[in-house]
N, C-alpha and C positions, 0 to 999 in steps of 0.2 A: 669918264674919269678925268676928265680935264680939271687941271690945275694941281693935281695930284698924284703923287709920286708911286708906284708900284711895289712891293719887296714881297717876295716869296718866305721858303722855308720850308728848306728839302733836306731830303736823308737817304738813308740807303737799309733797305730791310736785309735778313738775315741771308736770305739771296744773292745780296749784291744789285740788287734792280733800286734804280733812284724813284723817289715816293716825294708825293706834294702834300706838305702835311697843313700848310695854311698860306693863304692868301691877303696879305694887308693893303688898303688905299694910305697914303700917309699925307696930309693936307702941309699946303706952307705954313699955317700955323703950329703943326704939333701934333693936330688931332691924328689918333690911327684907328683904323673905323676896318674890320673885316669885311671879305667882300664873298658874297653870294656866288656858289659854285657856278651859276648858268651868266653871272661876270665878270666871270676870269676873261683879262684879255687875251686874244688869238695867241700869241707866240707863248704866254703860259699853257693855253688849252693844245697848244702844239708838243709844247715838250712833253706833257701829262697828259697826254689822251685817256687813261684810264681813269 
């Protein structure tokens, strides 16, 4: 993911447990391009093990 920016997009289900509901890459230009469960990086794949 180099050169590009990370942003999540979390919530919290009826539980009260926090949920990863999407993963975006966001380019220096503009573009935002979702990103493939198995390249999430490490420290998102940390908070959201499930």
């Amino acid at each position: 993911m180099e050169g590009a920016f990370v942003l999540y997009v979390s919530g919290v289900d009826p539980n009260g447990q926090r949920v990863l509901i999407e993963v975006f890459r966001i380019y220096a230009h503009g573009r935002l391009e979702a990103v493939l469960v198995f390249e999430y990086p490490p420290p998102i794949r940390d908070l959201y093990p499930n």
